[in-house]
C-alpha positions as CSV (number, residue, x, y, z in Angstrom):
1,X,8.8,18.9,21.6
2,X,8.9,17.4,18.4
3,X,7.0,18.9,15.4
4,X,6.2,17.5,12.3
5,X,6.3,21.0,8.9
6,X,3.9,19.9,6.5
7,X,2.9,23.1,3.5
8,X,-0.8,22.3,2.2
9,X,-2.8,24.0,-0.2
10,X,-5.5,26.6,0.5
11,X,-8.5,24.8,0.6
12,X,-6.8,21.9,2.8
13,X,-4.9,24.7,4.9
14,X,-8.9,26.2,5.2
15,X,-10.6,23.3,6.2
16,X,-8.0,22.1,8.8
17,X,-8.4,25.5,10.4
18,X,-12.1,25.5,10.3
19,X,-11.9,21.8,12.0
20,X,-13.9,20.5,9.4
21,X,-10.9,17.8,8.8
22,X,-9.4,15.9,11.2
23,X,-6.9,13.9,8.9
24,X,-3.8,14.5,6.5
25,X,-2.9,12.2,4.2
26,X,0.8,11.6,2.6
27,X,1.1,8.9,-0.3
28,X,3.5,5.9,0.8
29,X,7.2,7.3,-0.9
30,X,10.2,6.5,0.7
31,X,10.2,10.2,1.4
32,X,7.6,10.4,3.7
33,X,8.1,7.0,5.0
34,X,11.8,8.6,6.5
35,X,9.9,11.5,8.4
36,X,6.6,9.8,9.6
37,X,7.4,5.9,10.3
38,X,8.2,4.8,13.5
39,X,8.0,8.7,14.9
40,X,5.9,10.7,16.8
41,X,5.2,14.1,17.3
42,X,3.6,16.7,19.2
43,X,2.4,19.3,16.8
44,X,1.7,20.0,13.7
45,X,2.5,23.0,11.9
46,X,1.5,23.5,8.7
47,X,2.0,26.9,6.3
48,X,-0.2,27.5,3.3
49,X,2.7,28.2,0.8
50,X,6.9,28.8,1.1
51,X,6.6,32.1,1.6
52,X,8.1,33.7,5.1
53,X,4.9,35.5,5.2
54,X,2.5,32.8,4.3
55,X,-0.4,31.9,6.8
56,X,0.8,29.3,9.3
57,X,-1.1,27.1,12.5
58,X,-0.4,24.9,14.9
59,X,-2.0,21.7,15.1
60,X,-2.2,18.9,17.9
61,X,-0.9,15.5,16.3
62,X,-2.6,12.5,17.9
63,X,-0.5,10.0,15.8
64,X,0.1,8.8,12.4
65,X,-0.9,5.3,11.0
66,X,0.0,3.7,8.3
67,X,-2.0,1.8,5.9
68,X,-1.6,0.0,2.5
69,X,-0.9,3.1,0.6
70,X,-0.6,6.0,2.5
71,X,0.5,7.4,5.9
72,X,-2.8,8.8,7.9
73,X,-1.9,11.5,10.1
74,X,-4.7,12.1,12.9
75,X,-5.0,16.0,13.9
76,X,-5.9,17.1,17.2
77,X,-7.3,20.7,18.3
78,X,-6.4,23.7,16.5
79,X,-3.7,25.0,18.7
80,X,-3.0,28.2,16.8
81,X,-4.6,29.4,13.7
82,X,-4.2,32.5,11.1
83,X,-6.1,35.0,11.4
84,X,-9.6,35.3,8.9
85,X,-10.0,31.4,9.3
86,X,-13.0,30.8,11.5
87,X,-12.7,27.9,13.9
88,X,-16.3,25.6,14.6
């Protein structure tokens, strides 16, 4: 399985939970252009901060798509979320 780590702020981290958004966004760098081009994954999981103990989920990743400037990264159901995050 592979498994893209992404770390997001709060209110992004919230929203994805709540399945409110159904995209992530990464700006076009040479960075990002080495872990998301020409690969695919299976999950997502993304960690609201670097902490060990920071609130983490599991997402479903339906593909990522390039355009002009960034890299759109299509999310799938909520596979596993924190707890205190309500899911719609």
């Amino acid at each position: 399985m592979r498994i893209l780590h992404l770390t997001l702020k709060k209110e992004y981290f919230d929203l994805i939970a709540s399945g409110e958004k159904t995209e992530e966004y990464r700006e076009r760098k040479p960075y990002w252009m080495s872990r998301l081009l020409g690969r695919t994954y299976d999950e997502i999981h993304f960690r609201n901060g670097y902490r060990p103990d920071s609130p983490f989920m599991r997402v479903e990743c339906k593909g990522i798509i390039p355009s002009q400037s960034h890299y759109v990264i299509k999310l799938g159901k909520v596979l596993e979320s924190p707890s205190g995050v309500e899911e719609k």
